[in-house]
N, C-alpha and C positions, 0 to 999 in steps of 0.2 A: 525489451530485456530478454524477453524467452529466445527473440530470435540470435540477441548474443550470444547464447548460451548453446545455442542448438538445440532449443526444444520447442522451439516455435509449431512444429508437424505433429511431434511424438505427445506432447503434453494435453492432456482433456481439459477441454475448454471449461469444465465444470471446477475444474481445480486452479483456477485460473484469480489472483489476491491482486487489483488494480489499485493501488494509492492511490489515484486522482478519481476514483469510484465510493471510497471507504469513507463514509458521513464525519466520522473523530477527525481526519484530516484533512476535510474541505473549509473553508471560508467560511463565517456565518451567511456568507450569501451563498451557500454551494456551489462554488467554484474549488477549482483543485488549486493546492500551491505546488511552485515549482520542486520539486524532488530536493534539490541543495538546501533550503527551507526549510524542507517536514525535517530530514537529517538533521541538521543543527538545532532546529528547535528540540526535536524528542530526541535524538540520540546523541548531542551535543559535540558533533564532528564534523568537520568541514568536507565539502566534495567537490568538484568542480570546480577549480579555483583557478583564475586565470593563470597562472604562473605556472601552472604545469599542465601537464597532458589529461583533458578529458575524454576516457574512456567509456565505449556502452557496457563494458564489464563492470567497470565501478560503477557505476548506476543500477545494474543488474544485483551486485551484491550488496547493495545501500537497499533498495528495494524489499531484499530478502529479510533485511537487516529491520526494516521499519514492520515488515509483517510479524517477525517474533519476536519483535517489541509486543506486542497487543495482541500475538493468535487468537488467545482464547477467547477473547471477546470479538473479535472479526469474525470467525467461525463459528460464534453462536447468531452470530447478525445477518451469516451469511445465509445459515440455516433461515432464517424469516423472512428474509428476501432476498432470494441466489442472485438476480439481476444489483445488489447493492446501490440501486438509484435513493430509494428511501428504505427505512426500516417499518415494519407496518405495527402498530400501535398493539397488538396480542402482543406481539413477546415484549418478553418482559429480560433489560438486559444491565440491571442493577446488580446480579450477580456475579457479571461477569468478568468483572476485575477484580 
């Protein structure tokens, strides 16, 4: 999605919000769901739909869209574990909704 955008180069990898990385939106088995998915489940809008044109732009901004759904709480998660494989059991992230 960065690279649709054009910010594939310029953007720091540290600032970098991967949905298929973020624990709230993985599988109970930690696997990622497909993007069309998390959208209609949490944002309750269709995307990719056969019948019309799927763009990397609309995914790009479905993406944007799914991370400030939830910033605050992404970005406190992220803060406990930058790599967002697991969260580590110190923080504490009941607050963050």
């Amino acid at each position: 999605d960065l690279r649709s955008l054009g910010l594939l180069k310029s953007h720091p990898r540290k600032m970098v919000r991967d949905t298929a990385l973020y624990p709230p939106f993985l599988t109970k088995k930690g696997n990622s769901h497909r993007l069309s998915f998390l959208v209609k489940e949490r944002l309750g809008r269709n995307i990719q739909q056969e019948a019309r044109y799927h763009g990397c732009m609309e995914d790009a901004v479905a993406s944007l869209d799914l991370y400030l759904s939830d910033w605050e709480k992404w970005e406190k998660m992220t803060a406990c574990s930058p790599l967002m494989h697991t969260h580590t059991s110190k923080c504490n992230l009941t607050n963050a909704s």
